[in-house]
PQR file with spaces between the fields and no chain letter, atoms N, CA, C, O and H, PARSE charges and radii, in Angstrom:
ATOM       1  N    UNK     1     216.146   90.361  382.479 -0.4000 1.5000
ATOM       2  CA   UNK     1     217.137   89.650  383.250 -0.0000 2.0000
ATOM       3  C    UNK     1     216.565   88.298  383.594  0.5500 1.7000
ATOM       4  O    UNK     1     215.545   88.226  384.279 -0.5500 1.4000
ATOM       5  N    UNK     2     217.311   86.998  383.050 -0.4000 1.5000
ATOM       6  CA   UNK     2     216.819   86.112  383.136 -0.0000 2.0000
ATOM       7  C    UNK     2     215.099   85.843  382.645  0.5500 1.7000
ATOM       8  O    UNK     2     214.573   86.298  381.629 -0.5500 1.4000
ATOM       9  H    UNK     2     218.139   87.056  382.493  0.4000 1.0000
ATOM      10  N    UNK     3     214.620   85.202  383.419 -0.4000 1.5000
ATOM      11  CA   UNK     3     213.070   85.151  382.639 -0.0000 2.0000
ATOM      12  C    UNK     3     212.197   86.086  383.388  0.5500 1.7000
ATOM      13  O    UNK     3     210.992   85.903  383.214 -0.5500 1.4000
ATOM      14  H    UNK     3     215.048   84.832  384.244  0.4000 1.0000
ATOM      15  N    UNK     4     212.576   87.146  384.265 -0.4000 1.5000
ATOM      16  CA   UNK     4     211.957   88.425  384.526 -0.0000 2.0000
ATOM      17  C    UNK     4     211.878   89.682  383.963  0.5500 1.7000
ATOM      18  O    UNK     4     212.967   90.197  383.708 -0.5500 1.4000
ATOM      19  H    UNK     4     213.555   87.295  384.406  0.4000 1.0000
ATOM      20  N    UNK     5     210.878   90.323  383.699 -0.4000 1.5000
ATOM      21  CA   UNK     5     210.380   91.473  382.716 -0.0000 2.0000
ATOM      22  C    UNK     5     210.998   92.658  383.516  0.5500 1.7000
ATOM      23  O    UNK     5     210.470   93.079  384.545 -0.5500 1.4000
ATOM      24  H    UNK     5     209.994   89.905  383.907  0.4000 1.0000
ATOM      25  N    UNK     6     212.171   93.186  382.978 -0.4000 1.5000
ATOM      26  CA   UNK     6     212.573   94.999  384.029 -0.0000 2.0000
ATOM      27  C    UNK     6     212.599   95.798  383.100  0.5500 1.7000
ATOM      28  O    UNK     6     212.272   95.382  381.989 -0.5500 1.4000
ATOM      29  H    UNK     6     212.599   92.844  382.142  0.4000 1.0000
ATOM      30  N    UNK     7     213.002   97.218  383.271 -0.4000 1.5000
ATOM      31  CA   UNK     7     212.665   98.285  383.049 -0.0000 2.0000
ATOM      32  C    UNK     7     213.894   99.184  383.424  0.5500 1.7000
ATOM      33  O    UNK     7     213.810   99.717  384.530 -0.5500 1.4000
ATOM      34  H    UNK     7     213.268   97.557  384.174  0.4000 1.0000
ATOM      35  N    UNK     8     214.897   99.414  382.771 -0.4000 1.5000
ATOM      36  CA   UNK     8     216.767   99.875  383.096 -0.0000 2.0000
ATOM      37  C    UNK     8     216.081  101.554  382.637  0.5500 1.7000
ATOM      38  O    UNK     8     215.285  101.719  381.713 -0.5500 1.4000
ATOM      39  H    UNK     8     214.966   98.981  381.873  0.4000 1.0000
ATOM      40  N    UNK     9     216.474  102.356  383.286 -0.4000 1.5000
ATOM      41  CA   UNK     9     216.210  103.610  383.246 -0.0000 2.0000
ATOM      42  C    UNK     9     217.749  104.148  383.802  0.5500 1.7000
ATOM      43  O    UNK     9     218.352  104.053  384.871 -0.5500 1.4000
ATOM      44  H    UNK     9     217.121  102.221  384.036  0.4000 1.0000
ATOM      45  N    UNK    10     218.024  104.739  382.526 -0.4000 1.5000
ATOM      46  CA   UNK    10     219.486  105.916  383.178 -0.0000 2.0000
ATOM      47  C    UNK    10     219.064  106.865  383.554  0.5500 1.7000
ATOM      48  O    UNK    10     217.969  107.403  383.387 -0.5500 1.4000
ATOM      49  H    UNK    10     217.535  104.817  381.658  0.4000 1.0000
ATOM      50  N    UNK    11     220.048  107.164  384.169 -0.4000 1.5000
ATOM      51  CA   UNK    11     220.381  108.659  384.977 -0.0000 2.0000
ATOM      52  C    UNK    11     221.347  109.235  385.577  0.5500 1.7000
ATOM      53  O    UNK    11     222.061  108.554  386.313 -0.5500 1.4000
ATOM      54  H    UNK    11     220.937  106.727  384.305  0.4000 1.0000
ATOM      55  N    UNK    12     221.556  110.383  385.436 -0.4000 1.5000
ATOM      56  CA   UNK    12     222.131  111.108  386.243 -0.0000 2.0000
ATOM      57  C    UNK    12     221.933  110.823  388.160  0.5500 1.7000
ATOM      58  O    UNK    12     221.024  111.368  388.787 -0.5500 1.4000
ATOM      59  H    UNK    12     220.976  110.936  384.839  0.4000 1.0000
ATOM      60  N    UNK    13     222.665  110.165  388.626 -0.4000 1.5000
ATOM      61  CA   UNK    13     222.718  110.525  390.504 -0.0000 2.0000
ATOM      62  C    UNK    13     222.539  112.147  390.689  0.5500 1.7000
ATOM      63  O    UNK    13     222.538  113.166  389.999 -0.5500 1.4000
ATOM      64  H    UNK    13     223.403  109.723  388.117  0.4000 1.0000
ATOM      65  N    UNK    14     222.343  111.622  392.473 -0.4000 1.5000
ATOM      66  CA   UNK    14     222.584  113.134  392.924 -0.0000 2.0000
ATOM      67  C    UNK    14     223.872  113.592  393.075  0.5500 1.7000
ATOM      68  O    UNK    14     223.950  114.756  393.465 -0.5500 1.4000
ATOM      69  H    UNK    14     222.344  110.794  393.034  0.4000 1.0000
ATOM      70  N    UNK    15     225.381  112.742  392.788 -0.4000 1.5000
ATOM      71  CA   UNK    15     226.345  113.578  392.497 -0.0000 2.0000
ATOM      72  C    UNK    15     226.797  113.964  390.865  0.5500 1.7000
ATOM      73  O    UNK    15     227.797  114.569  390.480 -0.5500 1.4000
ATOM      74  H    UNK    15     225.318  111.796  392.471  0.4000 1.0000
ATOM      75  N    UNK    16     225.774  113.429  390.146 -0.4000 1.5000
ATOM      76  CA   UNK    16     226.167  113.412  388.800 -0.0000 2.0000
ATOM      77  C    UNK    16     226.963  112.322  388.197  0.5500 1.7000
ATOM      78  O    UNK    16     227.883  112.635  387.441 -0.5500 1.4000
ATOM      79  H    UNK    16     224.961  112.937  390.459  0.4000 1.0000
ATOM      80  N    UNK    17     226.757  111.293  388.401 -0.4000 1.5000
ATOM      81  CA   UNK    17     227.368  110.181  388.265 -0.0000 2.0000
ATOM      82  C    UNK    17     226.134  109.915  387.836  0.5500 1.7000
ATOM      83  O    UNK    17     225.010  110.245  388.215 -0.5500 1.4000
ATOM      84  H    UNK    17     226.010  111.040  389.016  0.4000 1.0000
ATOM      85  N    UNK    18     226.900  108.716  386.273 -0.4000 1.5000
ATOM      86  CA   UNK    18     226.018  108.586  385.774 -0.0000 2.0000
ATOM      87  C    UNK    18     225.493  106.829  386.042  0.5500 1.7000
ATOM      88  O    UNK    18     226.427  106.034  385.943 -0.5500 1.4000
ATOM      89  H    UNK    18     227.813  108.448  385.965  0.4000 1.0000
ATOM      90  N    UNK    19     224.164  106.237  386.349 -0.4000 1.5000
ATOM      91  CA   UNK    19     223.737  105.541  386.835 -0.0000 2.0000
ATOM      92  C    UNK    19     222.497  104.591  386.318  0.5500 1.7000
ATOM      93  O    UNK    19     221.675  105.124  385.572 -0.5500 1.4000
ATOM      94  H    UNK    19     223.406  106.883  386.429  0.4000 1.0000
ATOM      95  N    UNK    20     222.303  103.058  386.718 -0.4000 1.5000
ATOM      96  CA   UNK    20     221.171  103.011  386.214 -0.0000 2.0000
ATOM      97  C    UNK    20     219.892  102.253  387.212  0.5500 1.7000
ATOM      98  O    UNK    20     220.122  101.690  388.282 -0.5500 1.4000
ATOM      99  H    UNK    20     222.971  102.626  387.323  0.4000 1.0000
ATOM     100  N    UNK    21     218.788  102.369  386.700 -0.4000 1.5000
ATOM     101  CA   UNK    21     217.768  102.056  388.170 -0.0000 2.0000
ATOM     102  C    UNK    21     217.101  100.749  387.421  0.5500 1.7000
ATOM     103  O    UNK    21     216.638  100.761  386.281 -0.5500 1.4000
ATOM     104  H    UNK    21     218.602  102.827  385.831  0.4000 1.0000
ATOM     105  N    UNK    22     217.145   99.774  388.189 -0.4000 1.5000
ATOM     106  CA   UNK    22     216.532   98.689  387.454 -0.0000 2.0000
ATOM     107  C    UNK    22     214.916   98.811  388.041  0.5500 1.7000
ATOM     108  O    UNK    22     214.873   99.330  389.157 -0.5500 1.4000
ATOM     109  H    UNK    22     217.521   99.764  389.116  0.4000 1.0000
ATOM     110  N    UNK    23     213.987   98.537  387.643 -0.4000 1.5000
ATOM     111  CA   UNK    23     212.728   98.582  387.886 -0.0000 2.0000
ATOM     112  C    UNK    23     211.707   97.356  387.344  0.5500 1.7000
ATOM     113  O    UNK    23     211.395   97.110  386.179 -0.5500 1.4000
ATOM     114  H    UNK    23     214.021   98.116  386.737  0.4000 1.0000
ATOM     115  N    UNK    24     211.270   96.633  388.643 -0.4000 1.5000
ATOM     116  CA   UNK    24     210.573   95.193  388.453 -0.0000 2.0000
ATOM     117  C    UNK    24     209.534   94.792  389.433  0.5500 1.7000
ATOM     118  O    UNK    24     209.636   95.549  390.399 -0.5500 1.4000
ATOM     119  H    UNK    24     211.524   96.833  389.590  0.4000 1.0000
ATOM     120  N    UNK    25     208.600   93.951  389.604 -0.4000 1.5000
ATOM     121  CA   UNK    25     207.311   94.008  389.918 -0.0000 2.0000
ATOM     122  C    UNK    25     207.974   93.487  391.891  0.5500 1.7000
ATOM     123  O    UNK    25     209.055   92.898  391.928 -0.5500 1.4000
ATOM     124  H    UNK    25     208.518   93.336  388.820  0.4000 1.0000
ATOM     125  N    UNK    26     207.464   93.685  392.861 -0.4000 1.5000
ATOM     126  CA   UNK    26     207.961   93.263  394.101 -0.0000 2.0000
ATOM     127  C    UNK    26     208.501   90.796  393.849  0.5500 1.7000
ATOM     128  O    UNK    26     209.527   90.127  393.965 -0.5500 1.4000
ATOM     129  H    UNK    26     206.586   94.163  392.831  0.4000 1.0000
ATOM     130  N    UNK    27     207.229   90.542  393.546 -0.4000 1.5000
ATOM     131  CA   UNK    27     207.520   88.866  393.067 -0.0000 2.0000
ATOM     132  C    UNK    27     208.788   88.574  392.262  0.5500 1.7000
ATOM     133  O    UNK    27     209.117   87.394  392.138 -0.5500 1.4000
ATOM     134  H    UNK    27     206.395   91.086  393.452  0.4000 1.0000
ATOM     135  N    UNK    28     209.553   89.561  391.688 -0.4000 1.5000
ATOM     136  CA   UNK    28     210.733   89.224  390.781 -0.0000 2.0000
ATOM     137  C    UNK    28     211.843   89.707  391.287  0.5500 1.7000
ATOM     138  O    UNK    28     212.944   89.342  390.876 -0.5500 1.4000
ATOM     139  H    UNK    28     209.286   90.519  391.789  0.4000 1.0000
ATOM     140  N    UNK    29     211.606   91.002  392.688 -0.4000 1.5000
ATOM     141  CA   UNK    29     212.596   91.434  392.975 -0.0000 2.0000
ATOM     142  C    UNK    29     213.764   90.625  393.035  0.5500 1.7000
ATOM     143  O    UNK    29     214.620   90.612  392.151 -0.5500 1.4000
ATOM     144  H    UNK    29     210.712   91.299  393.021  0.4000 1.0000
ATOM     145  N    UNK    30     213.811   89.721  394.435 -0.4000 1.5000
ATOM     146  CA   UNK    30     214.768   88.551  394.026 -0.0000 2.0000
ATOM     147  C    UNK    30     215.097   88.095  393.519  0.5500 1.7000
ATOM     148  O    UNK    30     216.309   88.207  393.705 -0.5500 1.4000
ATOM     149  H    UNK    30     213.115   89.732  395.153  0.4000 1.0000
ATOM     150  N    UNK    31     214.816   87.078  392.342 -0.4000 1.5000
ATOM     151  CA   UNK    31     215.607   87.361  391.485 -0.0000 2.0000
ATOM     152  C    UNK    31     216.370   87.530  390.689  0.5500 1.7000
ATOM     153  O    UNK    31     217.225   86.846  390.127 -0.5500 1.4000
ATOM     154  H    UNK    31     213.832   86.987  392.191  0.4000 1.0000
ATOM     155  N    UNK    32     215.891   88.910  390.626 -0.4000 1.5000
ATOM     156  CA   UNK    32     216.530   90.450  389.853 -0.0000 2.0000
ATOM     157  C    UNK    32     217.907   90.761  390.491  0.5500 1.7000
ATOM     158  O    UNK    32     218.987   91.066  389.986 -0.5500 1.4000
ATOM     159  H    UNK    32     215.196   89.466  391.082  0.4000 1.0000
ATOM     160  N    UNK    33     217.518   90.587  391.730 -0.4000 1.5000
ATOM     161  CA   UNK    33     218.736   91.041  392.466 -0.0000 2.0000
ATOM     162  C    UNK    33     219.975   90.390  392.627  0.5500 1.7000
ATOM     163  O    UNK    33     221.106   90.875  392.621 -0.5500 1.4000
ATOM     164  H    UNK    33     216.640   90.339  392.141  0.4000 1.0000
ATOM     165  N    UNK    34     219.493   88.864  392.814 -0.4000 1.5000
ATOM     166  CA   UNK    34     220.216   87.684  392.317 -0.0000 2.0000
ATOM     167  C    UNK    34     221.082   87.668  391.352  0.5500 1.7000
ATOM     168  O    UNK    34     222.305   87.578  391.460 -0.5500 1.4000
ATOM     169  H    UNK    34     218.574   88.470  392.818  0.4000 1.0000
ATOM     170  N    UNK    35     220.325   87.772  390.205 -0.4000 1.5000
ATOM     171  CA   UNK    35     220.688   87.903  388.685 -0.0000 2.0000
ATOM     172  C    UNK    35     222.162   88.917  388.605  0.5500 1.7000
ATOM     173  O    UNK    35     223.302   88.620  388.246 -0.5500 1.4000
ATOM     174  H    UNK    35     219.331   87.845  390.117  0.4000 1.0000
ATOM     175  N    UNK    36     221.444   90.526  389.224 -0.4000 1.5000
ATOM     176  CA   UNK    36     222.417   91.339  388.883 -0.0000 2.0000
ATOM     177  C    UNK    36     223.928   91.136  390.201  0.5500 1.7000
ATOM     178  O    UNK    36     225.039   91.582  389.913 -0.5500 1.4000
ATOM     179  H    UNK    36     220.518   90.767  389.516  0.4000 1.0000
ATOM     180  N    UNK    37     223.695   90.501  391.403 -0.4000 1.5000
ATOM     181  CA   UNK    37     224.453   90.256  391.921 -0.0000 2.0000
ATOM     182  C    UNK    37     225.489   89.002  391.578  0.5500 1.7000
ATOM     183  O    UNK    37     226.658   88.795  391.905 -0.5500 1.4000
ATOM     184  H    UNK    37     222.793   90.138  391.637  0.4000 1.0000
ATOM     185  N    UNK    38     224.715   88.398  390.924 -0.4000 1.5000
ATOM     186  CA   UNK    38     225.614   87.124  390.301 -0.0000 2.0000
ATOM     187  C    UNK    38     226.540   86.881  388.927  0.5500 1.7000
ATOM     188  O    UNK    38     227.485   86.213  388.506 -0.5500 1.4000
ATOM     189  H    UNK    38     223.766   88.565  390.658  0.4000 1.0000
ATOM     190  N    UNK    39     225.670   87.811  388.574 -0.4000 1.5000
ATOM     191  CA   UNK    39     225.964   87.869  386.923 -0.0000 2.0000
ATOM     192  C    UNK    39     225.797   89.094  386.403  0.5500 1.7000
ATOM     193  O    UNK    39     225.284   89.283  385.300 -0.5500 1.4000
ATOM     194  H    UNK    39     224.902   88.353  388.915  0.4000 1.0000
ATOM     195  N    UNK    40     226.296   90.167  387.300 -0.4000 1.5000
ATOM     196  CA   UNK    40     226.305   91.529  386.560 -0.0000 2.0000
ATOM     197  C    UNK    40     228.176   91.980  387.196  0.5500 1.7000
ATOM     198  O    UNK    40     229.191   91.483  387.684 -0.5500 1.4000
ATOM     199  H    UNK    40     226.712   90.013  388.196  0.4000 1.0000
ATOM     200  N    UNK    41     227.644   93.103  386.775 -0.4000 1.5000
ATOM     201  CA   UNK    41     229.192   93.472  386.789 -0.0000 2.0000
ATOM     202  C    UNK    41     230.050   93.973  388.439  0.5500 1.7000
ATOM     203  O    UNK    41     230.705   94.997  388.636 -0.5500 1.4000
ATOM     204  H    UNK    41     226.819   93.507  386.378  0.4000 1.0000
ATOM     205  N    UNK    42     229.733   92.811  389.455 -0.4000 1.5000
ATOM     206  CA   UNK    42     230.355   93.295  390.444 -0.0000 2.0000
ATOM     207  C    UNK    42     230.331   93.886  391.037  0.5500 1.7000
ATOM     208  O    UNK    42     231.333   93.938  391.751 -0.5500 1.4000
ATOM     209  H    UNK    42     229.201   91.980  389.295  0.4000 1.0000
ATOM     210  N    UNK    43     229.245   94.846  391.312 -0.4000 1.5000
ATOM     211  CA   UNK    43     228.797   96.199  391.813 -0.0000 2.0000
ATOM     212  C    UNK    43     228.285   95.865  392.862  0.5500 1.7000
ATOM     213  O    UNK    43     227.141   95.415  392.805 -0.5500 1.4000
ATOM     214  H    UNK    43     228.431   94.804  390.733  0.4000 1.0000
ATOM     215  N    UNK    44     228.861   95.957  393.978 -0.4000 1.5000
ATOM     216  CA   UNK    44     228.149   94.907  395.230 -0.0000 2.0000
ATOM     217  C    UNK    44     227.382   96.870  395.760  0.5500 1.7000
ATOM     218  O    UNK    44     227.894   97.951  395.470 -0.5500 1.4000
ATOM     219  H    UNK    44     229.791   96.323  394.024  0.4000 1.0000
ATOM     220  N    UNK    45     226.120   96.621  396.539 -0.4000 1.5000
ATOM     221  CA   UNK    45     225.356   97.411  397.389 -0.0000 2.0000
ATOM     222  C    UNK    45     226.183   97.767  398.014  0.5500 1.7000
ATOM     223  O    UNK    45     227.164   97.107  398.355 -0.5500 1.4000
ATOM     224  H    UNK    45     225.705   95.742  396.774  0.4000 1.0000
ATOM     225  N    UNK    46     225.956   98.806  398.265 -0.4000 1.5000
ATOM     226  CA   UNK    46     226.298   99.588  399.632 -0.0000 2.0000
ATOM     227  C    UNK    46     225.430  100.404  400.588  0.5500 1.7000
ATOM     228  O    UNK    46     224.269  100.715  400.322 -0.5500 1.4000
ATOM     229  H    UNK    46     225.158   99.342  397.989  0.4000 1.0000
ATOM     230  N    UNK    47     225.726  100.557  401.116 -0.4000 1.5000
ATOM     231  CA   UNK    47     224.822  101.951  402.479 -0.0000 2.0000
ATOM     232  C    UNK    47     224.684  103.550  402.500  0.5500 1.7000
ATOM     233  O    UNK    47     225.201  104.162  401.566 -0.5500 1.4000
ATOM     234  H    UNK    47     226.669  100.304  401.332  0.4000 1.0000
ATOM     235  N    UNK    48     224.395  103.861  402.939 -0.4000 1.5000
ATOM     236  CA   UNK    48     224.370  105.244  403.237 -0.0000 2.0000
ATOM     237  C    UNK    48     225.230  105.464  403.604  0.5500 1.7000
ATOM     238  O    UNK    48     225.817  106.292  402.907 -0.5500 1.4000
ATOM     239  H    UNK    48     223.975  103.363  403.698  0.4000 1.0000
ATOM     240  N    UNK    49     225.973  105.024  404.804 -0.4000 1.5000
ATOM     241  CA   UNK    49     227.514  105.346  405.747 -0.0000 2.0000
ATOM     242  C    UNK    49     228.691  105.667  404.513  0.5500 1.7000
ATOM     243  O    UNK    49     229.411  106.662  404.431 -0.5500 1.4000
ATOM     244  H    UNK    49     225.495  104.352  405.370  0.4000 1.0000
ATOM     245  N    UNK    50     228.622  104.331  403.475 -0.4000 1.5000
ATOM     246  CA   UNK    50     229.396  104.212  402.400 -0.0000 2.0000
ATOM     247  C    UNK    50     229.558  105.540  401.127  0.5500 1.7000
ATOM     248  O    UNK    50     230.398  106.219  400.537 -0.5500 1.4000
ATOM     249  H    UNK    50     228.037  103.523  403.541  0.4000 1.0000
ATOM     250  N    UNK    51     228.146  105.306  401.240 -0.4000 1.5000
ATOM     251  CA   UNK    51     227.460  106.548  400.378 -0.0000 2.0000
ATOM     252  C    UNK    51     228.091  108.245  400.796  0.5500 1.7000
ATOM     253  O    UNK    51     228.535  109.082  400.009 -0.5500 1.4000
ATOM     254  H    UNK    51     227.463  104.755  401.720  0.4000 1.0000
ATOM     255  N    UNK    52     227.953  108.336  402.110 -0.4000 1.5000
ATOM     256  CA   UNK    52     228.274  109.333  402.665 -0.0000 2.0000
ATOM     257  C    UNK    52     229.585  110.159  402.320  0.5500 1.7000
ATOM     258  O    UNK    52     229.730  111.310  401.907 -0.5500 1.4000
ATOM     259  H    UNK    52     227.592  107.656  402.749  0.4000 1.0000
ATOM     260  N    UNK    53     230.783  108.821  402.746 -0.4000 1.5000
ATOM     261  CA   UNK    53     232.227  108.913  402.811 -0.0000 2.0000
ATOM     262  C    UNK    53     232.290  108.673  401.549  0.5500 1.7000
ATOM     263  O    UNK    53     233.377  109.237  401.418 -0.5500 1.4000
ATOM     264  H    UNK    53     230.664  107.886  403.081  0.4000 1.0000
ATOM     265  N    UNK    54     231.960  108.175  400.089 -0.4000 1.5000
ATOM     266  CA   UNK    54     232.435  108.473  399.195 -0.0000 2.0000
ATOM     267  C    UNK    54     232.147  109.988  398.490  0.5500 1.7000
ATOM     268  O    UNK    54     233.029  110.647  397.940 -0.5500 1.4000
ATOM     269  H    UNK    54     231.078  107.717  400.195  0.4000 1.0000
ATOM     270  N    UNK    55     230.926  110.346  398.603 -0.4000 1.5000
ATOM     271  CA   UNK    55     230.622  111.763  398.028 -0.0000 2.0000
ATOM     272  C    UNK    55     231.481  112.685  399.000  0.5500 1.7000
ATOM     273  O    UNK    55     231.552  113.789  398.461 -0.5500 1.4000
ATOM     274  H    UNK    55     230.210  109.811  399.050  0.4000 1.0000
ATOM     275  N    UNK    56     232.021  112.683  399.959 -0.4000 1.5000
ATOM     276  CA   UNK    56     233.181  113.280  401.134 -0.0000 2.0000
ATOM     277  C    UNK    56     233.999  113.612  400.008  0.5500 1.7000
ATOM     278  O    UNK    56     234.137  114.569  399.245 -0.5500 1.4000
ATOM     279  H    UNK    56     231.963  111.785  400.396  0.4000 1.0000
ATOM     280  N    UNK    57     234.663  112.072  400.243 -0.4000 1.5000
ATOM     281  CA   UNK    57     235.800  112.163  399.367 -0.0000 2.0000
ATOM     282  C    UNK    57     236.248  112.836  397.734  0.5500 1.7000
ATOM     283  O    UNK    57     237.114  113.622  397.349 -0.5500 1.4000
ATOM     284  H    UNK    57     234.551  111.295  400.863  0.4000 1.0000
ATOM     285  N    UNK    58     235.304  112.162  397.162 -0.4000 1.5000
ATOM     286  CA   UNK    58     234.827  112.943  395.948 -0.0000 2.0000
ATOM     287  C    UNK    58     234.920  114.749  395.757  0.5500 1.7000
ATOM     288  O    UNK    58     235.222  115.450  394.791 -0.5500 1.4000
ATOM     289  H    UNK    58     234.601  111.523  397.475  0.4000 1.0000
ATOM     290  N    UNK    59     234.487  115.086  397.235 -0.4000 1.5000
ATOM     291  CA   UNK    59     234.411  116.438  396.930 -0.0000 2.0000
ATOM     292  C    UNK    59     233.040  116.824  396.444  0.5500 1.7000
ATOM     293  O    UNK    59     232.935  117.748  395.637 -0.5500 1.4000
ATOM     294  H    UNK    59     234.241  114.517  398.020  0.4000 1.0000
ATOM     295  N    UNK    60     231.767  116.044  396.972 -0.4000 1.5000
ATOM     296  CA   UNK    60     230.461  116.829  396.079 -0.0000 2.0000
ATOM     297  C    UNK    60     229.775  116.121  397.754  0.5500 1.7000
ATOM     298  O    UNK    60     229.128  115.088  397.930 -0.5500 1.4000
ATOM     299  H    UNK    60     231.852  115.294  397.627  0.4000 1.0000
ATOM     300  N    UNK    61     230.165  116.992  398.598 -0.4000 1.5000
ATOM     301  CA   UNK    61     228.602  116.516  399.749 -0.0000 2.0000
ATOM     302  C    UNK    61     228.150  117.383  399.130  0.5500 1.7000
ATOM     303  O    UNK    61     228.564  118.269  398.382 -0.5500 1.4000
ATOM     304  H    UNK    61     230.690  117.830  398.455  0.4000 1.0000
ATOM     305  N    UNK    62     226.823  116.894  399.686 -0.4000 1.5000
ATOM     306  CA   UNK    62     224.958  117.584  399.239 -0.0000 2.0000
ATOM     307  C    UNK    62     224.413  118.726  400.071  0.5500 1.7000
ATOM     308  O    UNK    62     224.064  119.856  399.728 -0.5500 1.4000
ATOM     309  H    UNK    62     226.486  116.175  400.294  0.4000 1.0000
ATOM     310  N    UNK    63     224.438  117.925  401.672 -0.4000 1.5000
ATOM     311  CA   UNK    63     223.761  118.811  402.545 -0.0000 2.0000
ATOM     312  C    UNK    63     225.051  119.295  404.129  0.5500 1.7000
ATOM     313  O    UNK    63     226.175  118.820  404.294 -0.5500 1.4000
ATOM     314  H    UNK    63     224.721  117.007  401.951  0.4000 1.0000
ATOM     315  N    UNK    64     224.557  120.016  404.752 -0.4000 1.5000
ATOM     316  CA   UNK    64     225.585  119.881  405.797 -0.0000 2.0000
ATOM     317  C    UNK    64     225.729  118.999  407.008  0.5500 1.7000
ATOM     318  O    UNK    64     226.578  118.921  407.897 -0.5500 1.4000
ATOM     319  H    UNK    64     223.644  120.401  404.618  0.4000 1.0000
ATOM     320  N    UNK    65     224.321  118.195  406.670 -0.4000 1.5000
ATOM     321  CA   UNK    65     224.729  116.881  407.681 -0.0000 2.0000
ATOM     322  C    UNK    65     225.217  116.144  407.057  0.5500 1.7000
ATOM     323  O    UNK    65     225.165  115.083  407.679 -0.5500 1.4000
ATOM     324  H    UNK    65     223.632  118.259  405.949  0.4000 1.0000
ATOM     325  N    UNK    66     225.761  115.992  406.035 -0.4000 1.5000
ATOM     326  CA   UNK    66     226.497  115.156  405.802 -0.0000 2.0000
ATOM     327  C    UNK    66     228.146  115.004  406.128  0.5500 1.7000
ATOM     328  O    UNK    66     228.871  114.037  405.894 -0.5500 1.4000
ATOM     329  H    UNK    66     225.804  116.854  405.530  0.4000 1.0000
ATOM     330  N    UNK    67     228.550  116.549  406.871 -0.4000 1.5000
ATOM     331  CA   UNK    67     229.720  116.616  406.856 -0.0000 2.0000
ATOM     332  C    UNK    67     230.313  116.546  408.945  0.5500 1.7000
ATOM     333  O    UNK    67     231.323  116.610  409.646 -0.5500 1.4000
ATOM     334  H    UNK    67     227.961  117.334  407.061  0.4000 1.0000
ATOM     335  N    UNK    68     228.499  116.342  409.064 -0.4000 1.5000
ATOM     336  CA   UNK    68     228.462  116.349  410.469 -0.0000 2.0000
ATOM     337  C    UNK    68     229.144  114.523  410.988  0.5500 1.7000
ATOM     338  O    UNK    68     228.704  113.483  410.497 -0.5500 1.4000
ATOM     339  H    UNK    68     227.678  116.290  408.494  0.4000 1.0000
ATOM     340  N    UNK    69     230.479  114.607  412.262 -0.4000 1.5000
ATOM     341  CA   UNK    69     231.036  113.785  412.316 -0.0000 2.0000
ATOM     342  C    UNK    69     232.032  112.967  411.563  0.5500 1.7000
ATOM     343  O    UNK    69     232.490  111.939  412.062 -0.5500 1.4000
ATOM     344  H    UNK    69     230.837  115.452  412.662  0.4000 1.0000
């Protein structure tokens, strides 16, 4: 990505969604992050809170705190 060296590893998530992990030295993080926030496909971050209420919805919570509140 750009003139930084990464490392795209797929996978399976923990809901089974399939996913990919970019992997780069801490000095390039930025960026990397840059890069894929600017010029990747739109996929803005999210949170845990976010995280939470979509696997809800979905129908695949994990644990039972997750359904706590």
């Amino acid at each position: 990505m750009g003139d930084d060296g990464v490392t795209v590893i797929r996978g399976d998530g923990l809901t089974g969604e399939e996913g990919y992990e970019v992997v780069c030295t801490g000095e390039c993080a930025a960026s990397v992050f840059d890069t894929l926030i600017n010029n990747g496909l739109n996929a803005a971050p999210f949170g845990y809170r976010t995280w939470d209420a979509l696997t809800l919805e979905a129908g695949s919570p994990l644990y039972h705190t997750e359904l706590e509140g």
